[in-house]
C-alpha positions as CSV (number, residue, x, y, z in Angstrom):
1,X,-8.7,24.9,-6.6
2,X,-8.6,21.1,-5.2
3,X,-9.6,20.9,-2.1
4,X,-6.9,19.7,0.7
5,X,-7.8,16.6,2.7
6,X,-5.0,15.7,5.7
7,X,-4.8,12.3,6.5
8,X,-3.5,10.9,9.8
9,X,-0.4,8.6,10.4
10,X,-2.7,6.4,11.8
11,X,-5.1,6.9,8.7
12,X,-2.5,5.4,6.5
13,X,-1.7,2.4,8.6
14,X,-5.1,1.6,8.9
15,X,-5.0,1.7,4.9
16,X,-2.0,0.0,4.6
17,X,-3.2,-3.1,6.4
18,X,-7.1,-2.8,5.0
19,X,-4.9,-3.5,1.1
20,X,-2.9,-5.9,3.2
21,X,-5.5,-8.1,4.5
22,X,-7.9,-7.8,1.2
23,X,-4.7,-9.6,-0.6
24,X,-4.8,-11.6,1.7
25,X,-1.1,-11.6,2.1
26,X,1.2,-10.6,5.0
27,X,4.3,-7.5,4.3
28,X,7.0,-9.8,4.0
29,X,4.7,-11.9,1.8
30,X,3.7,-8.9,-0.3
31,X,7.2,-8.1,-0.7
32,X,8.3,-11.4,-1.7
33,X,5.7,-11.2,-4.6
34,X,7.4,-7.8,-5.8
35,X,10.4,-9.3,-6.2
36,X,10.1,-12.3,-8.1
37,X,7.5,-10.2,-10.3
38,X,4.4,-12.0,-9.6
39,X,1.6,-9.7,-9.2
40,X,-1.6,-10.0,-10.4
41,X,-3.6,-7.2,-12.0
42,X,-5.5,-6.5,-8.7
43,X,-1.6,-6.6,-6.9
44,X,-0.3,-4.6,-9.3
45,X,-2.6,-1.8,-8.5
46,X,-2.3,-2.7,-4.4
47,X,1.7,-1.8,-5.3
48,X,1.0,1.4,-6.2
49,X,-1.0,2.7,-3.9
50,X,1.0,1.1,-1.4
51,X,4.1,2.9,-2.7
52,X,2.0,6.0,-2.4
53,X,1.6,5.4,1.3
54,X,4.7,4.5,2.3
55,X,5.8,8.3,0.6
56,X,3.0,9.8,2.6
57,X,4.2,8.2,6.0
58,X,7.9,9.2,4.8
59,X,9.1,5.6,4.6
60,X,10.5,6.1,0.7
């Protein structure tokens, strides 16, 4: 059996923002990019584990 890790609200902001600031790109930048379809490989892969986060903090 897997173990079970909890992660704090605060835990997933702080991730949020560490993807965030290693693109090198604000939200509403971020976003802009997703919608005109012009992620790179690395942004592509920031996307998902973004999406992933934004489930976890119940923002979906």
């Amino acid at each position: 059996m897997a173990p079970v890790r909890e992660i704090t609200h605060d835990a997933l902001v702080a991730r949020r923002e560490a993807i965030l600031d290693r693109l090198n790109l604000s939200r509403t930048e971020f976003e802009a990019r997703i919608v005109a379809a012009a992620l790179t490989p690395e942004e592509w892969d920031a996307k998902d584990e973004l999406e992933g986060i934004e489930f976890l903090l119940g923002n979906d």
